[in-house]
C-alpha positions as CSV (number, residue, x, y, z in Angstrom):
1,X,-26.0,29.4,-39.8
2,X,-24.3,32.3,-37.7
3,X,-20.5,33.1,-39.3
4,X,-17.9,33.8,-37.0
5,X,-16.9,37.2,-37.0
6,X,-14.1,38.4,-38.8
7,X,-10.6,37.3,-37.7
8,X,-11.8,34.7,-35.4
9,X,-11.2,31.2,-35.9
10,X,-14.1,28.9,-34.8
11,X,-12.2,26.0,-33.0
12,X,-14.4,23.9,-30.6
13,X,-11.6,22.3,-28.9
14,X,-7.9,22.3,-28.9
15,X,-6.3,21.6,-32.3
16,X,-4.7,18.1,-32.7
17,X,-6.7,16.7,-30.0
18,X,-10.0,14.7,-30.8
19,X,-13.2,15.6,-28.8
20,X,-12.8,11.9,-27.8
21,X,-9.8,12.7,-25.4
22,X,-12.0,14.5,-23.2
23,X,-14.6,11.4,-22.7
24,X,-11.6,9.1,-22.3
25,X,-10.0,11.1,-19.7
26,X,-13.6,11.1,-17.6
27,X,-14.2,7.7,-17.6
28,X,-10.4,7.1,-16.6
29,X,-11.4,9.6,-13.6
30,X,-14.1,8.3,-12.6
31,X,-12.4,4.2,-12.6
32,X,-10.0,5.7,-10.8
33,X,-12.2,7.3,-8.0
34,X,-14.9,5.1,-8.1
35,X,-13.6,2.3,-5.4
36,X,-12.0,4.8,-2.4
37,X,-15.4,6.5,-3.0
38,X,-17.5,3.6,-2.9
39,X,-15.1,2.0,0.3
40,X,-15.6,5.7,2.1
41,X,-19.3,5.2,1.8
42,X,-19.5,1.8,3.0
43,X,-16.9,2.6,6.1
44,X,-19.2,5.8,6.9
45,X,-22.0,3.9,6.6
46,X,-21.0,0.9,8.6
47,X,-19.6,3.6,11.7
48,X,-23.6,5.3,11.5
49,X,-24.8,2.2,11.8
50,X,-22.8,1.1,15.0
51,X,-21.2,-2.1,13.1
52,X,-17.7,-0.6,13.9
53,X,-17.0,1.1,16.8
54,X,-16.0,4.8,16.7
55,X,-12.7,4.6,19.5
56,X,-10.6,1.4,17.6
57,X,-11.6,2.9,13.7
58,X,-13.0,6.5,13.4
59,X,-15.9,7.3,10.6
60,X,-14.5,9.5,7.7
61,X,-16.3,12.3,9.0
62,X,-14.6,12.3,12.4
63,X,-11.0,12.3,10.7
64,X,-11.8,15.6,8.7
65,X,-13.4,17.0,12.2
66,X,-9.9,15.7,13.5
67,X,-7.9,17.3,11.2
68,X,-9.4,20.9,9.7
69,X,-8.3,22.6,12.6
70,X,-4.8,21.8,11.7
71,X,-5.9,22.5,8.3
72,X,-7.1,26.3,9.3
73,X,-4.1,27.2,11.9
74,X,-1.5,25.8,9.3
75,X,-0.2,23.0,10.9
76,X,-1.3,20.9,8.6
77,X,0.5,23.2,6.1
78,X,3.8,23.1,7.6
79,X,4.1,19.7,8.6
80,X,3.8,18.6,5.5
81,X,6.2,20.9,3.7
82,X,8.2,20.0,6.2
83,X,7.9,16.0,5.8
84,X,8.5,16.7,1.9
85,X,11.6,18.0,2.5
86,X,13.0,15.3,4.2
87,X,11.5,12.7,1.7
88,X,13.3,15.0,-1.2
89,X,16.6,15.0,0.7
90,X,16.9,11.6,1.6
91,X,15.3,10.3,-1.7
92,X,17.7,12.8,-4.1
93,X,20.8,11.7,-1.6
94,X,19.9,8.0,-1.8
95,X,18.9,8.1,-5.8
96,X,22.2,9.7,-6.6
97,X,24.3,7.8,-4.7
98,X,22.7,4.3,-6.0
99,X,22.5,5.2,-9.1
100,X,26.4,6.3,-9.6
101,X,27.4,3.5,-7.5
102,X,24.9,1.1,-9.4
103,X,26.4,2.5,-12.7
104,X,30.1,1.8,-11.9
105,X,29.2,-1.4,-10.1
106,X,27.8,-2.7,-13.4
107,X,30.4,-1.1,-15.9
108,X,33.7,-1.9,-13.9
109,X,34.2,-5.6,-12.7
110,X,36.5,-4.6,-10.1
111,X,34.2,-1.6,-8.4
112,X,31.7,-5.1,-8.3
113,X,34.1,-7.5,-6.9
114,X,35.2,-4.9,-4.4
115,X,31.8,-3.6,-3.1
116,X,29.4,-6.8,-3.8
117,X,29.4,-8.6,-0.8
118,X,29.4,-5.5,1.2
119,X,26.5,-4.1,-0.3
120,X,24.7,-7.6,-0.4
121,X,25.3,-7.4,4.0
122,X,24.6,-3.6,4.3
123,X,21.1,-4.3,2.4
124,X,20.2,-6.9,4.3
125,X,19.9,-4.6,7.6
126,X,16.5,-2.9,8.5
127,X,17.0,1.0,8.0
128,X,15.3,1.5,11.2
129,X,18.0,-0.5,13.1
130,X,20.3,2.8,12.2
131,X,18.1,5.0,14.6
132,X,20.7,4.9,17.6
133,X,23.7,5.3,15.2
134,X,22.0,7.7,13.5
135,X,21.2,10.4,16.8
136,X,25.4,9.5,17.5
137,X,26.1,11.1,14.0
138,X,23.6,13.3,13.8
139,X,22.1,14.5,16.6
140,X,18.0,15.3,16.8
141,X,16.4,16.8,14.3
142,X,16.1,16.8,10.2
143,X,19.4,15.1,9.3
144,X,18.9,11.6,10.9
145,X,15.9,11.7,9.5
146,X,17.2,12.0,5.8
147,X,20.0,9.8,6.9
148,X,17.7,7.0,7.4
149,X,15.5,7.7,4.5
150,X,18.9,8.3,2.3
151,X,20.3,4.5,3.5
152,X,16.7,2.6,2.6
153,X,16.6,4.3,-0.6
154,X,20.5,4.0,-2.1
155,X,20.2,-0.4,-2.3
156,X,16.8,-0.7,-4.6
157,X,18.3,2.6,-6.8
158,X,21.8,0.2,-6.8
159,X,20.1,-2.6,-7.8
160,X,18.1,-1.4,-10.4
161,X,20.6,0.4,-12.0
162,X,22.9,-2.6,-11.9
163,X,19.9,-4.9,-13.2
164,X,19.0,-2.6,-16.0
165,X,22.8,-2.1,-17.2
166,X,24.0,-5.7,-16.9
167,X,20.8,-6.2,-19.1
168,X,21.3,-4.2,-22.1
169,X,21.9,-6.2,-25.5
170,X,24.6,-6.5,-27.0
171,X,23.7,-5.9,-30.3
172,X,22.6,-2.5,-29.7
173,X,26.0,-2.2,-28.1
174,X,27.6,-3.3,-31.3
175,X,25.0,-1.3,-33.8
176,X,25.7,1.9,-32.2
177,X,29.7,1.3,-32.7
178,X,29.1,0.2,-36.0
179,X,27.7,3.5,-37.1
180,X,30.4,6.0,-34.9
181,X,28.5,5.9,-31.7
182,X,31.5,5.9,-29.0
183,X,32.3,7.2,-25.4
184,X,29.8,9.5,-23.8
185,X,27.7,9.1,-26.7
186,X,27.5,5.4,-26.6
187,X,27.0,5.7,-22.6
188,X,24.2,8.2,-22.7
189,X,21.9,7.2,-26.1
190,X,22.6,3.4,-25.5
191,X,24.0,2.1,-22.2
192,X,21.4,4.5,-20.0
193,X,18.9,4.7,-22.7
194,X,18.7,1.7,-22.3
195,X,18.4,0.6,-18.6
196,X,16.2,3.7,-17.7
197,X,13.0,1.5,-17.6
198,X,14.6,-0.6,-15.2
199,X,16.2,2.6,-13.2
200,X,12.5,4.0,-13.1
201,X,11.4,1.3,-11.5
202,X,13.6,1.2,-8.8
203,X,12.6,5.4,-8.1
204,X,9.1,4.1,-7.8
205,X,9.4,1.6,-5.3
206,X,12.2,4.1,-3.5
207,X,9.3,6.8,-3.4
208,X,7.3,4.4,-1.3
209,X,9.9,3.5,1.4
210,X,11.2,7.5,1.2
211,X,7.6,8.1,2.9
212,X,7.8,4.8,4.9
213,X,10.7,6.0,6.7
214,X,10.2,9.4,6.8
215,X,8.0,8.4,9.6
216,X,10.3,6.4,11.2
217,X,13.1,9.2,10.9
218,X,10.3,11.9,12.1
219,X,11.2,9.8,15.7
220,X,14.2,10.7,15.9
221,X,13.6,14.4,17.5
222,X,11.8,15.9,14.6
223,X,9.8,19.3,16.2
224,X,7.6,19.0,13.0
225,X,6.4,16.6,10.2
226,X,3.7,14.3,9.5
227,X,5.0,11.7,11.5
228,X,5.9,13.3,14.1
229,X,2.1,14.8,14.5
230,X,0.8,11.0,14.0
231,X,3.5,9.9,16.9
232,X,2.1,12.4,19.2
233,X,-1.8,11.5,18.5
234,X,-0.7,8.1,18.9
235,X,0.9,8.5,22.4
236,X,-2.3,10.5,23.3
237,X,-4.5,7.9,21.9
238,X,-6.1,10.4,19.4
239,X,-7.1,7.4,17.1
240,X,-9.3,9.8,14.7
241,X,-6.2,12.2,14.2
242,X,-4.0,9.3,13.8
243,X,-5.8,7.4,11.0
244,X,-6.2,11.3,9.8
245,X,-2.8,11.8,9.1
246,X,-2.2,7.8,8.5
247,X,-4.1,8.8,5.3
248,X,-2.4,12.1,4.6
249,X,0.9,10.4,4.3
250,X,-0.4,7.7,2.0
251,X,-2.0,10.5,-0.4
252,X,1.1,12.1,-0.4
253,X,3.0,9.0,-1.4
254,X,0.2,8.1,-4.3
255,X,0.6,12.2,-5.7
256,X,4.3,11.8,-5.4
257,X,4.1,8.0,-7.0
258,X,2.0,9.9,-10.3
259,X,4.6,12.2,-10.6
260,X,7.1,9.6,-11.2
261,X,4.6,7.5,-13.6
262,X,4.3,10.8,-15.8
263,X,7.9,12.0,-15.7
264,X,8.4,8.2,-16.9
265,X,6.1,7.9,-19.8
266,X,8.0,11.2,-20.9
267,X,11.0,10.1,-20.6
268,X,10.3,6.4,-21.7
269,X,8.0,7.8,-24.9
270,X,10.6,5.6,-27.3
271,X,9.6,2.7,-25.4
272,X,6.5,0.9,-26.7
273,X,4.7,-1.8,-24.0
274,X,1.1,-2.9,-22.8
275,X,-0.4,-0.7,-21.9
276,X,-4.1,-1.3,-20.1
C-alpha cells in the first residue's frame, strides 16, 4: 500500500457526493442525447441515400456547411446576442408586468372585476396581429420587436400567477396567522411561496413564445437577429441556411428552457413531487 504523503488528504471524489452520482449523471446524458443523435443519423443517412431530396430538406451536413461561415465572420455571434436581448426585454417586461398585475388581480376583487373581461378580450388576439400598430408606436427596429414579445408573454405570466394565488389553502393561510405570521411576511413565506410552482410554469411556457415571437418581431425592421437572418435566407430560397438557423433558434429556446427548470428546482427545493 503506497501512503499519501504528509498533509495530503486522499479523497477520490468530491466529499458528500457518492461515486454513484457520476454514473447517474452519464446515463441521464446519454438518454438525453441518444434520440436527436440517432434522428441526425437517420436524416443524413436517408439525404446520402437520395430518399429525400437535398433542395426541399437539406442533410445535416449541408446546414453546418451553410452556417460556419457565419460562425467564423461573427455573424452568427452577433445575431444571436442580439436576438437574446430582445427575448430578455420583452420576456422581463411581459413577466413583470403579469405577474404584478396577476398578483393584484387575485388579491383585490375589485382590480379583478375591473380588468377581467378586458384581459380575457386582449388575450384572445394574436400578438402578431399588433405588427402594424406596433411600427405606428414604435418605429423599425428593436422596440416593436420587444413590444410584441412583451404583449404574448404578460397573459400566460397573469394567468398563472392568478391560478396559483386563487389556489393557495386556506389552512396554511390560517396556520401562519395562528403563529404571528402577518403582512409582508404572510405574503412572501405563504401567499407566493405558495403559488410559485404555478408562477414557474407560466415562465416556462412564456420562454417558448418569447423565442416564437422574437422571430415574428425580428420582421418588423430588425438590421440583425436570428430571425431576421432566417427571413432573408428564406426570401432567397437558401433552404439549408434556413433550416440552419430554424434549429439554432430552437436550441436556444431548449438551453434557455434548462435554465428555467434548474433555477425552479432551486427555488422549488421545499416542494416534494414525482419525479422520473
Amino acid at each position: 500500500m503506497v501512503n499519501a504523503a504528509p498533509g495530503v488528504t486522499k479523497q477520490a471524489w468530491p466529499q458528500g457526493r457518492p461515486l454513484w452520482h457520476g454514473f447517474v449523471a452519464s446515463r441521464d446524458a446519454l438518454a438525453y442525447g441518444l434520440l436527436p443523435a440517432v434522428l441526425v443519423l437517420l436524416w443524413q443517412t436517408a439525404s446520402d441515400h437520395g430518399l429525400i431530396s437535398p433542395t426541399s430538406f437539406p442533410a445535416p451536413l449541408s446546414l453546418v456547411s451553410a452556417i460556419w461561415d457565419d460562425v467564423l465572420s461573427g455573424k452568427l455571434a452577433a445575431d444571436s446576442l442580439a436576438s437574446l436581448g430582445r427575448v430578455a426585454g420583452g420576456l422581463a417586461v411581459g413577466s413583470v408586468l403579469g405577474v404584478a398585475l396577476g398578483l393584484g388581480m387575485a388579491l383585490w376583487r375589485p382590480l379583478d372585476m375591473m380588468f377581467s373581461v378586458s384581459v380575457q378580450i386582449l388575450r384572445a388576439i394574436p400578438p402578431i396581429t399588433w405588427i402594424g400598430f406596433s411600427i405606428l408606436w414604435f418605429g423599425l427596429g428593436t422596440r416593436p420587436a420587444i413590444f410584441l414579445i412583451s404583449l404574448g408573454v404578460v397573459f400566460p405570466m397573469l394567468l398563472s400567477t392568478y391560478a396559483g394565488v386563487r389556489q393557495v389553502d386556506l389552512i396554511y393561510i390560517r396556520a401562519a396567522r395562528n403563529v404571528g405570521a402577518h403582512g409582508w411576511m404572510l405574503f412572501k413565506d405563504v401567499v407566493l411561496a405558495a403559488a410559485l410552482p404555478s408562477v414557474m410554469t407560466g415562465l416556462r411556457v412564456s420562454i417558448g413564445l418569447a423565442w416564437i415571437l422574437m422571430v415574428v418581431g425580428e420582421l418588423v425592421g430588425a438590421p440583425s437577429g436570428l430571425g431576421a437572418t432566417l427571413m432573408r435566407a428564406q426570401d432567397y430560397a437558401q433552404t439549408d441556411r434556413m433550416l440552419a438557423y430554424m434549429l439554432t433558434i430552437g436550441f436556444y429556446g431548449y438551453l434557455s428552457d434548462l435554465i428555467v427548470v434548474r433555477v425552479s428546482r432551486h427555488l422549488l427545493r421545499w416542494q416534494r413531487g414525482i419525479e422520473p
